[in-house]
N, C-alpha and C positions, 0 to 999 in steps of 0.2 A: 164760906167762900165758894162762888160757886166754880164750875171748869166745863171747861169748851171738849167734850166729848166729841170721838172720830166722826159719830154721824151727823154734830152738828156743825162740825168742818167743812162735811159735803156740802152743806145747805149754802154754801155761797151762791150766790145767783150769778146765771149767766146769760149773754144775750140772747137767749133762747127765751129765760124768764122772764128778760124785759118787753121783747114782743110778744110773747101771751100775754104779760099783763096789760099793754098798752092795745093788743088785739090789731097788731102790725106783722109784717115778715120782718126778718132776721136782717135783713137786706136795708129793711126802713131804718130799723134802728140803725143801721153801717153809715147809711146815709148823714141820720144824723152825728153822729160822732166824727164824721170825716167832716165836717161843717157846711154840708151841702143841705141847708134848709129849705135852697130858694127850691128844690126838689119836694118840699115835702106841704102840705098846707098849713096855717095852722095852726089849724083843730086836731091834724096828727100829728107836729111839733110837738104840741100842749102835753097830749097823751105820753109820748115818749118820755119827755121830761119831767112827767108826773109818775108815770113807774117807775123812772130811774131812782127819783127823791123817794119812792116808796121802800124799793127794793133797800134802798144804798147803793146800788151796783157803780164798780170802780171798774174802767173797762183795762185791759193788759197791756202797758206800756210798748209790749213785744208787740203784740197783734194788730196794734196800730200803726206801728211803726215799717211792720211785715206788710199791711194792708198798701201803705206808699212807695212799697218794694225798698224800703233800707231799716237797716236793726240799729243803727246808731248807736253800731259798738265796730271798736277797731280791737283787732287782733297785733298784739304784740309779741314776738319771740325772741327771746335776749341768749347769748350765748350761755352766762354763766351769773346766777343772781346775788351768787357772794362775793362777786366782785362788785366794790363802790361803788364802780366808772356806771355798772348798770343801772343799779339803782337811783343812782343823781339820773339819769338821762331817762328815767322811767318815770319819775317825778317831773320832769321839764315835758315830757309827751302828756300825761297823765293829765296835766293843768290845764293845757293848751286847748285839749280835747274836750276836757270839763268844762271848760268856756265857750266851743263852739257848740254843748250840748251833745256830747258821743260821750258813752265810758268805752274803759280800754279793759280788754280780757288779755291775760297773760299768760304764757306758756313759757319754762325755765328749762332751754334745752341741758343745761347741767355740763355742759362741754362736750353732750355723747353727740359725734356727728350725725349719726343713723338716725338721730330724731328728728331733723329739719323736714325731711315727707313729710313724718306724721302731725307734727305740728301744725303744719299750715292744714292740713287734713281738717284736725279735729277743730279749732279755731274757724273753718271754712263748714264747719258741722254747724256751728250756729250763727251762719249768717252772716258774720262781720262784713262790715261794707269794703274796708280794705285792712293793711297790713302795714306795721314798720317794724322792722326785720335787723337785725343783729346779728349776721348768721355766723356758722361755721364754715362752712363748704367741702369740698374737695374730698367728697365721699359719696359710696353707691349712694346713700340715702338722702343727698343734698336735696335743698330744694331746687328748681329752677321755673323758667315763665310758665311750662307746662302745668306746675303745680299749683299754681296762683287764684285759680276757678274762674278766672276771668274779673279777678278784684284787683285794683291797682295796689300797689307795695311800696314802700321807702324805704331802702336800704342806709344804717346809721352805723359806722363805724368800720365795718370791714365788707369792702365793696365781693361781686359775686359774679364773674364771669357769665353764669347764666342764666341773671337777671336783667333785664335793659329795666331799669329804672333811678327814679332819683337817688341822691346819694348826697348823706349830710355827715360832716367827719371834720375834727382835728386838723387845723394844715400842719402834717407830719412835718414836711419839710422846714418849712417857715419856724416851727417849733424845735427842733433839732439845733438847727441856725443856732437859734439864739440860746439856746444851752452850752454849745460848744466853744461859740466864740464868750461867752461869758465866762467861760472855766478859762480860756485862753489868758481872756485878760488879765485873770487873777494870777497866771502864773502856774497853773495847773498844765504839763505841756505834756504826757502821757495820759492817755483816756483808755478807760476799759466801758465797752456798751455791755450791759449785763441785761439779757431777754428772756420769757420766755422763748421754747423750739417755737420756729418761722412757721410751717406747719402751712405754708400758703397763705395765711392770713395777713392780708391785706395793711394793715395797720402793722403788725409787726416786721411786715419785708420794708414798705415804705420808710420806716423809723430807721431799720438797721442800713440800707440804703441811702439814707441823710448822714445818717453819722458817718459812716465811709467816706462821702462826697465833703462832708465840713470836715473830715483829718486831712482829705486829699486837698484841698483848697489852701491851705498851711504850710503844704508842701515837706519841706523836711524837720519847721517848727514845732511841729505835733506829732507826736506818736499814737496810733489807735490801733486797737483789738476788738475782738466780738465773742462774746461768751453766751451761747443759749443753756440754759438750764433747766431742766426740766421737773415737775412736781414733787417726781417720785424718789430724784436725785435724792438723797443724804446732805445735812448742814455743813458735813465739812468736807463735800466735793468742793463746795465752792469759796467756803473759807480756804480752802486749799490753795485754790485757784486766784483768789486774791493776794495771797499771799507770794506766788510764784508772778505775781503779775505785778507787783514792789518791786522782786529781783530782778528782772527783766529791765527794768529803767533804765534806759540807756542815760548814763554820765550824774545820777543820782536826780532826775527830774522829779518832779514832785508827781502823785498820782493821783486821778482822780475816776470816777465812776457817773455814768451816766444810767439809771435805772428807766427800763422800758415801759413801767407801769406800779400803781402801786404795792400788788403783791409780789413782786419783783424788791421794790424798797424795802420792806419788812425783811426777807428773807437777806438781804443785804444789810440789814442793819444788826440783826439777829448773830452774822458773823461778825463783823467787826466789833457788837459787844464780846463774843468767846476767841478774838486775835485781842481784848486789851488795849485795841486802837481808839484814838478820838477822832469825828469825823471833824475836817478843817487842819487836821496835824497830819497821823498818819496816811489820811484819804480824804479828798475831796469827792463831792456829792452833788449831782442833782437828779430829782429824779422827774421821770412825768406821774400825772395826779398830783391833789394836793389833799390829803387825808386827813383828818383835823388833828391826828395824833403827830402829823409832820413837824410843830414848832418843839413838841415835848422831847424829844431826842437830841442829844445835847450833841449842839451847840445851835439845833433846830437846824431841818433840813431843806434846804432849798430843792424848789420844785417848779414844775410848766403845769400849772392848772389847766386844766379843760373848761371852755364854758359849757359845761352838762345841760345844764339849764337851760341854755342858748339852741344845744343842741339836738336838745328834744322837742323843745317848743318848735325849732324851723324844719325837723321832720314832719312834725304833726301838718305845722302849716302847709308843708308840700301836699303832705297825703289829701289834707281837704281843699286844694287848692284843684286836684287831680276828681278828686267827689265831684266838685263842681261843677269838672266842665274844661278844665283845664286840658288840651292836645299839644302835641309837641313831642321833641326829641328828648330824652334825661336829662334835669339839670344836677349841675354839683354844687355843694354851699361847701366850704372847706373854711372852718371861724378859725382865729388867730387863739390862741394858748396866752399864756402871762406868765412871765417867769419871774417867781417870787425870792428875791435873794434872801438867804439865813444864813449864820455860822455856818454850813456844812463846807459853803464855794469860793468863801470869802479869801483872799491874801492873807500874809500875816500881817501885815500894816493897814487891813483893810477896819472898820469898826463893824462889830457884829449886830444886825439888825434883829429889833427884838420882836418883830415878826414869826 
């Protein structure tokens, strides 16, 4: 068997090789690869295309790409990659792109905010034509327009003070809505909002500012709270916290919980397995995301799905709508959620959806 030794690795031919061989400049052969024959004759066509079949030579999809001034690659930076919501909306960007002919380079700020500079830095290291952005914010190291290299950006899920750019998101509000008045109907008339910390983040203030505004709409009907919680908490602060949030009821109201996201529902689900509770008895449920593990938790968890897919695809679209050509002021796309009812939110005379 034989094997490809280091020096016969070198031996790839480059276009240096191809115009020796064809006895042209470097230039000629650019010519021809950029499809500008009517530049060339051809008798030095012939030649060019004649070395190339000799050689093999494959010319670099980069170099090419570099030579029309675009790499046709987008730079994406997602706050945090183990979260779902990322991943579905990195898939919905990924396709989108891969259809218009771009791949998408990825950089996983991890939740450190001090990485938003470097990120767009190093992504901005190889060229990407532009950026859809995920960010953190509201730190020395954030990004803003200055950091951008002069490539346009689309901002997806938690908007950025100092970005002026597009912005494709969740309608928080519209989604809240109808979570809350959902629990309502069922008879669920105390709500506990369980978040993570606000942190500034866009998405999490919007949310817990909907919930607020749908108790207050209710009037004296509803009772609500707001609990942020944070990672590093313990399981049974906040089992605790649910627990104390049962006694609180005012005149024995039924309780129910609205989760911010999905690893927010897990950790809510996690306690009310170790309280011995069933969700639909001792606590109603709904949460935002819809995780495919959501039906398997009894009595299956009702939830506001996100269209991820929806949502990545209409960043992407922005971003190459802006490639193009596109001038103007920011637009916003804010898609509608789907609230999927399960045993968690249901009545007791309500029937449980096997959903």
């Amino acid at each position: 068997m034989s094997q490809i030794t280091p020096a016969a690795a070198r031996t790839r031919p480059t276009i240096a090789d191809v115009a020796a061989e064809a006895g042209v400049s470097k230039a000629t052969v650019s010519r021809y690869f950029n499809h500008r024959e009517r530049l060339l004759s051809p008798d030095i066509a012939a030649r060019v295309e004649a070395a190339i079949t000799k050689l093999a030579y494959v010319p670099s999809p980069m170099a090419q790409a570099l030579s029309h001034g675009r790499s046709r690659l987008i730079g994406l930076v997602v706050a945090d990659i183990t979260n779902p919501y990322s991943v579905a909306v990195l898939r919905g960007a990924e396709k989108a792109c891969q259809e218009a002919g771009y791949l998408v380079m990825l950089f996983n700020l991890g939740n450190d905010r001090e990485r938003e500079r470097a990120a767009i830095d190093a992504l901005a290291s190889y060229q990407v034509d532009g950026f859809i952005l995920n960010t953190l914010g509201q730190s020395a190291g954030q990004a803003d327009v200055s950091t951008l290299h002069g490539k346009p950006a689309v901002l997806v899920d938690r908007r950025h003070a100092g970005l002026a750019a597009d912005f494709v998101s969740l309608d928080n509000e519209g989604a809240m809505r109808d979570a809350c008045d959902h629990l309502q109907q069922q008879g669920w008339m105390h709500l506990l909002y369980v978040t993570q910390p606000l942190l500034g983040v866009s998405s999490r203030v919007e949310r817990t500012a909907a919930f607020r505004a749908c108790v207050a709409a209710h009037g004296t009907q509803v009772h609500g709270d707001v609990l942020e919680i944070a990672a590093e908490q313990c399981e049974d602060v906040l089992g605790q916290a649910l627990a104390d949030f049962r006694q609180r009821a005012p005149g024995g109201e039924r309780c129910a919980v609205v989760a911010g996201n999905s690893v927010v529902t897990l950790r809510v689900a996690a306690s009310v397995s170790r309280l011995g509770w069933t969700f639909g008895q001792e606590l109603g449920f709904v949460g935002f995301d819809d995780p495919e593990w959501a039906p398997l938790i009894r009595p299956g968890l009702s939830t506001v799905a996100q269209p991820t897919d929806a949502i990545g695809a209409r960043a992407a679209q922005c971003l190459l709508e802006r490639l193009g050509g596109l001038q103007g002021p920011p637009r916003e796309s804010l898609l509608p959620g789907r609230l999927i009812v399960r045993g968690s939110s249901l009545g007791a005379q309500s029937p449980v959806s096997p959903g």
